[in-house]
C-alpha positions in Angstrom: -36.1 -66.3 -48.8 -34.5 -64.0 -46.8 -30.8 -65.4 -45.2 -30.2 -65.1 -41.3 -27.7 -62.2 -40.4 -24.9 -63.3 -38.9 -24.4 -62.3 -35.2 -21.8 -62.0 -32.8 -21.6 -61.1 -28.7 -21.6 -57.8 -28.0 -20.5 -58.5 -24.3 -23.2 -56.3 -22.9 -25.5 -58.4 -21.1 -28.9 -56.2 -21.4 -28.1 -55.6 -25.4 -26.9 -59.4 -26.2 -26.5 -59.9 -29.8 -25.8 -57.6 -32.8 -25.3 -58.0 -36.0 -21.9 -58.4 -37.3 -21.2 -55.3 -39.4 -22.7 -53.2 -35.6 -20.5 -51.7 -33.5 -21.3 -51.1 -29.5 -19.5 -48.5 -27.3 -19.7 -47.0 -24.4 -22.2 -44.3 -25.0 -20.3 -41.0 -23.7 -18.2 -41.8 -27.2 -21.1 -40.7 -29.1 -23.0 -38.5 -26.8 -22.8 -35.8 -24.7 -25.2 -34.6 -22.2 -25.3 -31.0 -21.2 -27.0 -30.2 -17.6 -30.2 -27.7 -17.6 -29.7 -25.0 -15.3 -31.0 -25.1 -11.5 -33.2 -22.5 -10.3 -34.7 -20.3 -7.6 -38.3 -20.0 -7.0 -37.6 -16.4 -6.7 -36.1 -16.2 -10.2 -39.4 -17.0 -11.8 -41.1 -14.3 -12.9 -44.9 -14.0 -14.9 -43.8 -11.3 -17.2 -40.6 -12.5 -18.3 -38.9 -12.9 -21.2 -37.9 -16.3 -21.3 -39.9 -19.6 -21.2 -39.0 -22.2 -18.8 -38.7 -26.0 -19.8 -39.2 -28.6 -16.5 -39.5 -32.5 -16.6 -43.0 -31.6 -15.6 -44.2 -30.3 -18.9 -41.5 -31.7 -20.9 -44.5 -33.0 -23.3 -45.9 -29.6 -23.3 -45.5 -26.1 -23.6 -43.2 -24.7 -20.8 -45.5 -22.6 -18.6 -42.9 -20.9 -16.4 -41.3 -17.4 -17.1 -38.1 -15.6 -16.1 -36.5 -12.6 -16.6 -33.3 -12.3 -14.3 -31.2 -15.2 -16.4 -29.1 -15.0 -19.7 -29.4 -17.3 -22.1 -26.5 -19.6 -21.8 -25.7 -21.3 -25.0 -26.0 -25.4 -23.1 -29.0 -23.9 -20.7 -31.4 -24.0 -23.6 -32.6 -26.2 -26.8 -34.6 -25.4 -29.3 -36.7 -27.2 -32.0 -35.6 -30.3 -32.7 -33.3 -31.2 -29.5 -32.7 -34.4 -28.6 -33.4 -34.3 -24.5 -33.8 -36.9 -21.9 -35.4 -36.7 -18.3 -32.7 -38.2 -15.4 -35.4 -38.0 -12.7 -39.1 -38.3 -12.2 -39.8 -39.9 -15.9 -37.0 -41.0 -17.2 -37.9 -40.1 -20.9 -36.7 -39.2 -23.7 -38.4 -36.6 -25.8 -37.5 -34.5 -28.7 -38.7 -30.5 -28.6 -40.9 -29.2 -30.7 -41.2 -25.2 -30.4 -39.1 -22.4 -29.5 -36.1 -21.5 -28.0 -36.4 -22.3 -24.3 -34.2 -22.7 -21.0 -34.6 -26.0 -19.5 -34.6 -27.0 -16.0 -31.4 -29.1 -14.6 -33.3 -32.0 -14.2 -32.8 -32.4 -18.0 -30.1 -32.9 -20.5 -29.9 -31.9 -23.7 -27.8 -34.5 -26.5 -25.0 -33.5 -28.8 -24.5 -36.7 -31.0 -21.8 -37.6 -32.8 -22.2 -37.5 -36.4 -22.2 -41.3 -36.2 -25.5 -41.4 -35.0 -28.5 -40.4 -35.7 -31.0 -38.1 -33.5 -34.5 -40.8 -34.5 -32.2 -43.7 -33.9 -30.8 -42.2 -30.4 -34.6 -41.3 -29.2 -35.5 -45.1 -29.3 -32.1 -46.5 -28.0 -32.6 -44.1 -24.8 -35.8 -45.8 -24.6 -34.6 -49.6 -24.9 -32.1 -48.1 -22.3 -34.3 -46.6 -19.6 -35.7 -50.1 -19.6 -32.4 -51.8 -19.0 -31.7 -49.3 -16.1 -34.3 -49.3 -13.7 -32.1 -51.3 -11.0 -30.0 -48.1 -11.7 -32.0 -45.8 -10.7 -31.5 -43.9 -7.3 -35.4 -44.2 -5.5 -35.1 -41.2 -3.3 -38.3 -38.3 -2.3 -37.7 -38.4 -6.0 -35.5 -40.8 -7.9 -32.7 -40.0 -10.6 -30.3 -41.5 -12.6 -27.0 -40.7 -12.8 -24.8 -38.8 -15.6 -21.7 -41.2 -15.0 -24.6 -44.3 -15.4 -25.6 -43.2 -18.6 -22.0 -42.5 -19.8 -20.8 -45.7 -18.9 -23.7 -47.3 -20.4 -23.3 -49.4 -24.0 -24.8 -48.4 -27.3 -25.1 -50.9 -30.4 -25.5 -48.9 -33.8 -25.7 -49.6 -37.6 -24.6 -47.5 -40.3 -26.1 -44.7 -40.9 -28.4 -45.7 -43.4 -29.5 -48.8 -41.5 -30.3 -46.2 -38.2 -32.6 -44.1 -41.1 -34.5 -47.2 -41.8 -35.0 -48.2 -37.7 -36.0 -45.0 -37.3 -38.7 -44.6 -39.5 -40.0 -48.4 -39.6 -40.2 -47.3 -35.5 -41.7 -44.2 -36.0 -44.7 -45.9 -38.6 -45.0 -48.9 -36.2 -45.0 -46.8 -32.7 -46.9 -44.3 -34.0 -50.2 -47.0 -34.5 -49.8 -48.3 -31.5 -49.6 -45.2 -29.8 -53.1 -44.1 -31.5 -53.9 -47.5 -30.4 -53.4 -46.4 -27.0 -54.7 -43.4 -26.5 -58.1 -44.6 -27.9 -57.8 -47.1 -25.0 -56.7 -44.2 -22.3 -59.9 -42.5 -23.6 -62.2 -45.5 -22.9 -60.5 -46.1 -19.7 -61.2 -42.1 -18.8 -65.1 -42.3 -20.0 -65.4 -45.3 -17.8 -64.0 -43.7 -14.8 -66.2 -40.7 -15.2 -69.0 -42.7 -15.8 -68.5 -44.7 -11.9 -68.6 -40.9 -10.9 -71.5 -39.9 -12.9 -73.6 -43.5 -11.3 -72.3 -42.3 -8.0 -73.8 -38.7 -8.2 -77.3 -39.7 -9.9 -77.9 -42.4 -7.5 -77.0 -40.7 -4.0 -78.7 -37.6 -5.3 -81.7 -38.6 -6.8 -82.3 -42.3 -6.0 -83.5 -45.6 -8.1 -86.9 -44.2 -8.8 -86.6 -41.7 -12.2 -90.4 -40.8 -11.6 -90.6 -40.1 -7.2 -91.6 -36.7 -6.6 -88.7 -34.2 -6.1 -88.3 -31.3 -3.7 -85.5 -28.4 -3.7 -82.4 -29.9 -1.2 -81.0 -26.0 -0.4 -78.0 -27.7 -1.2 -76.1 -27.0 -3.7 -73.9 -29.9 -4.4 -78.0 -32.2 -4.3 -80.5 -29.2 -5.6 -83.0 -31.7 -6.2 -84.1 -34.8 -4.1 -86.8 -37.2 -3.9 -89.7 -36.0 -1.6 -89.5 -38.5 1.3 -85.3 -38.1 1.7 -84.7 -36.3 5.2 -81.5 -34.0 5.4 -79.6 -34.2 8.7 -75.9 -32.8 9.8 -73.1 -34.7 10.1 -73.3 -34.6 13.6 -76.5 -36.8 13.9 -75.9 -39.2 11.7 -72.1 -40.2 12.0 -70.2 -41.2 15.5 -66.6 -40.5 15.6 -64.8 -43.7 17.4 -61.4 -43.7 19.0 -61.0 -47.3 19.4 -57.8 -48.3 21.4 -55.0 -50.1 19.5 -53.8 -53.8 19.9 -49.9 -54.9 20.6 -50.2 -56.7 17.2 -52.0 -53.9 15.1 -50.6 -53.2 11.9 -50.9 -49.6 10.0 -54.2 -49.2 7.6 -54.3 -46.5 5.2 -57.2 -45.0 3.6 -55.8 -44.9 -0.4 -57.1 -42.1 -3.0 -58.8 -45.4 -4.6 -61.1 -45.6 -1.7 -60.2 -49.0 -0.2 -59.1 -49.0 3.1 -56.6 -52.0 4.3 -53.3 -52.8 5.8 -50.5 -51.1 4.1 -48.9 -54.4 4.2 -51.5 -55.8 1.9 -51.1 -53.0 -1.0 -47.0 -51.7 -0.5 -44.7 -50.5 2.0 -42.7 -48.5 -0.1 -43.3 -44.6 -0.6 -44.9 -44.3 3.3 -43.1 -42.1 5.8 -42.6 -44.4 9.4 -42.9 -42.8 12.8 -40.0 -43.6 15.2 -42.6 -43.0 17.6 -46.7 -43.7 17.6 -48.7 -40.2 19.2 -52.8 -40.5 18.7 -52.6 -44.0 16.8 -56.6 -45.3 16.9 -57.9 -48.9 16.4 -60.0 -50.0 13.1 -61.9 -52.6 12.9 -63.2 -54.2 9.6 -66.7 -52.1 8.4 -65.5 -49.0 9.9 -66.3 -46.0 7.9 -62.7 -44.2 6.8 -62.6 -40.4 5.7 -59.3 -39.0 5.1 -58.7 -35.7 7.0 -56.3 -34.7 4.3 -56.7 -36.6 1.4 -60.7 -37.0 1.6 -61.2 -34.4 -1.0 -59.6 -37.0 -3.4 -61.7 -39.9 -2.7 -59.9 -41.7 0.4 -62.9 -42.1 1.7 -64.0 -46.2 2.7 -65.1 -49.4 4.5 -62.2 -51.2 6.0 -61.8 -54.6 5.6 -59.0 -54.9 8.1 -58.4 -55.0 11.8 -55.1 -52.6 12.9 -54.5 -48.9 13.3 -54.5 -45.6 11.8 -53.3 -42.4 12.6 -54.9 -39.6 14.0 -55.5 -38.1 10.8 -58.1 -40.5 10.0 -61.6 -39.8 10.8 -63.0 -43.3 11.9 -66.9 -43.4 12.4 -69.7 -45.7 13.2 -73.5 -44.9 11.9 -76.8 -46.4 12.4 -77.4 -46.1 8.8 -75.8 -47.8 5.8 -72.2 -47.2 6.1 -71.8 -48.1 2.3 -74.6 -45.6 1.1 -72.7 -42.8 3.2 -69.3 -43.7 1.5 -70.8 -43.1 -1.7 -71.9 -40.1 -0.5 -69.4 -38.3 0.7 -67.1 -39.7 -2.2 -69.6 -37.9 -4.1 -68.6 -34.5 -2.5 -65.3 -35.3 -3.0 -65.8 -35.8 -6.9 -67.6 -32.9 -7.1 -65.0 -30.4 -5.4 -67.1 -29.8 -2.8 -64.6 -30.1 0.0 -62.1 -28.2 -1.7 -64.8 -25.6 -2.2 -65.7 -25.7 2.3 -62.4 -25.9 3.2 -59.3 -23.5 3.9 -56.5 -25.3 2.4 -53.0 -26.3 4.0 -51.5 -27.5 1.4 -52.1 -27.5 -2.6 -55.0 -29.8 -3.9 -55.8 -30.5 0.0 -58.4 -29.9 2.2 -58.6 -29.8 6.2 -61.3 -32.1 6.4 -61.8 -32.8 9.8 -64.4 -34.2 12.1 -65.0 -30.4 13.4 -65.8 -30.2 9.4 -67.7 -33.2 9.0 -70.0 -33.3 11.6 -71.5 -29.7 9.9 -71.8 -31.4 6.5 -75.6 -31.9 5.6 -75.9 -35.4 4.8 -78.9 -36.5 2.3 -80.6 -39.6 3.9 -83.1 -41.8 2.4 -84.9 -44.5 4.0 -82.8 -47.1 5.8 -84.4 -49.8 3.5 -83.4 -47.3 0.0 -80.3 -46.8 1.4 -79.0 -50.3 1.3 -80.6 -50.3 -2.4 -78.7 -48.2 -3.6 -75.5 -48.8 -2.0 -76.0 -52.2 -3.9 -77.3 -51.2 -6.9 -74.0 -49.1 -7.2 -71.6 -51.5 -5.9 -72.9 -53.6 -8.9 -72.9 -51.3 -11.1 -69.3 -50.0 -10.6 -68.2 -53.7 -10.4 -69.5 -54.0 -14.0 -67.5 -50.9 -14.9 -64.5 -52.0 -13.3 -64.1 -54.9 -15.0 -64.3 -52.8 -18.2 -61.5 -50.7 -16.8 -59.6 -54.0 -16.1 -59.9 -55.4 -19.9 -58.8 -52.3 -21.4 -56.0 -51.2 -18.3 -54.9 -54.8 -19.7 -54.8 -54.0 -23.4 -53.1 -51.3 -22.6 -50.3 -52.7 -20.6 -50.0 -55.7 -23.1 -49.4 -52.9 -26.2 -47.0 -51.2 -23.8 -45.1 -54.3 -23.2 -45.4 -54.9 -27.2 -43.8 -51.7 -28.3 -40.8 -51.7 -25.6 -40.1 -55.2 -27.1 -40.4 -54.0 -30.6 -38.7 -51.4 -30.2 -35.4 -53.5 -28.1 -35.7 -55.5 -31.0 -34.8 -53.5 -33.8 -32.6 -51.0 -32.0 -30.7 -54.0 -30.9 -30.8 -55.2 -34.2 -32.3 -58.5 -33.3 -34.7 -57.6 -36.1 -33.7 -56.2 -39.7 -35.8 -53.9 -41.4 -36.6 -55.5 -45.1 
């Protein structure tokens, strides 16, 4: 049988208690952090000679290039640095590949020779954890350098930080498999809501009904008795006036369109001023004018008010159906491919736009058929999403526990 270690305080309230042959320190003791270097947009240049790291690709192979810097001994790392993300992901990561500059929002880690590089990768992790109330939420949030100095670090001796390391690295490293597996599933199931979407609107619920050619290309082939009709003739833009007491709906990239108040408030831009606000009212039909091209595209199920940017229309045919529709465009690229961009991945999709858009109309009575049979259909699916988005945040909450546990030393390695 194995005796308890003995444990003492280690007056640092997020690390609690450590063994008593650990020691805990203030962490600039033991490591330094060394800025990236800040660039220009007009620095980057396609044929140059040196490869750029960001926090964007941090996990991948750097994809900028530029050839008017020198390489500044603490402006790069190569293979096997020790680096850590202070905004955006707040990560650390350890580079595999080539000598390369890397961006400002980065450090690169000299250790002491007291610690080791494995054991330092999962105490930055066990510490990102303990610093989220530190972290600075602007357009995009950071941590500070004198934070993570003054933070506290438990460690073993050496030999005991070897042992973490590579029990860690076994452990994390199943669960990790563990997890992309589930990522997968959860990606083939989103497709697959897609894939139900685009069969269904497109060809209907009959496999053998006769087919004739569409001319369009994003529906080729459709059943015999589907009419086609513009935009124009089948959808009526509203302009509803707005109530004293209206709160804000937004159309999300998830396609459900409701008071802000009932998903967050945090991340939204608010106008001092209201210009060209419009009234909603619950069964409207909601098409992004910017965002449409990613699937904000819905029913509301709230009463309040939306900004002019929001294309809110009424139809005599089934509202439902037509939000599948046009969500199907919007999976398919097919606004992106009619429209002039104004901004990267966007789309100007306008009622000007819309009401040109040939719209693929079945029967009134098929329409509502299929608008259910796909609302059921995706439900199913969903709730397969759910059950594995749920494994999946379970295993992560496992292996940030596991891994507290041990570089903590709340757990011995035997």
């Amino acid at each position: 049988m194995t005796m308890a270690r003995e444990m003492k305080d280690s007056g640092v309230k997020w690390i609690g208690e450590i063994p008593n042959n650990w020691i805990c320190c203030k962490q600039k003791y033991l490591i330094t952090l060394l800025n990236g270097r800040a660039y220009k947009d007009n620095e980057f240049e396609e044929d140059g000679k040196y490869r750029i790291l960001r926090v964007g690709n941090l996990f991948t192979n750097p994809v900028w290039y530029t050839s008017s810097l020198e390489l500044d001994s603490n402006k790069y790392c190569q293979d096997g640095d020790l680096l850590y993300s202070w905004s955006m992901s707040y990560a650390p990561a350890i580079w595999h590949g080539e000598k390369v500059i890397y961006h400002y929002h980065i450090w690169k880690t000299v250790l002491s020779e007291k610690i080791l590089k494995s054991f330092a990768y999962y105490y930055f992790i066990s510490l990102t954890n303990a610093l989220q109330s530190e972290i600075h939420e602007t357009t995009m949030g950071f941590i500070t350098m004198g934070v993570m100095n003054n933070s506290y670090i438990a460690y073993p001796p050496l030999s005991e930080q070897k042992a973490i390391a590579d029990y860690l690295d076994k452990k994390c490293g199943e669960i990790d498999g563990l997890l992309e597996d589930l990522a997968a599933e959860v990606k083939t199931l989103t497709e697959y809501k897609k894939s139900i979407i685009a069969e269904t609107v497109t060809h209907g619920l009959n496999p053998n009904a006769p087919m004739k050619d569409s001319g369009i290309p994003w529906a080729e082939h459709i059943p015999a008795h589907w009419n086609i009709e513009k935009g124009k003739y089948t959808f009526r833009l509203l302009q509803r006036p707005v109530k004293e007491d209206d709160g804000v709906i937004t159309c999300f990239r998830d396609g459900e369109v409701t008071l802000r108040s009932n998903r967050r408030e945090d991340g939204f831009t608010m106008s001092a001023k209201e210009y060209g606000y419009q009234g909603i009212e619950p069964g409207d039909l909601v098409v992004h004018g910017m965002d449409g091209f990613a699937g904000s595209i819905g029913i509301s199920d709230s009463r309040g008010k939306g900004t002019p940017v929001l294309n809110v229309l009424d139809s005599e045919h089934n509202k439902r159906y037509l939000m599948y529709y046009l969500r199907n465009m919007a999976y398919g690229d097919v606004f992106l491919a009619l429209s002039t961009g104004i901004r990267v991945r966007s789309c100007d999709l306008s009622w000007k736009k819309l009401r040109e858009i040939r719209i693929v109309l079945p029967p009134i009575e098929e329409q509502e058929k299929i608008a259910n049979y796909i609302d059921r259909k995706l439900d199913e699916i969903q709730d397969a999403i759910t059950n594995k988005t749920q494994q999946i945040e379970t295993l992560t909450a496992y292996k940030s526990s596991l891994i507290y546990e041990y570089v903590t030393g709340k757990k011995e390695v035997i």
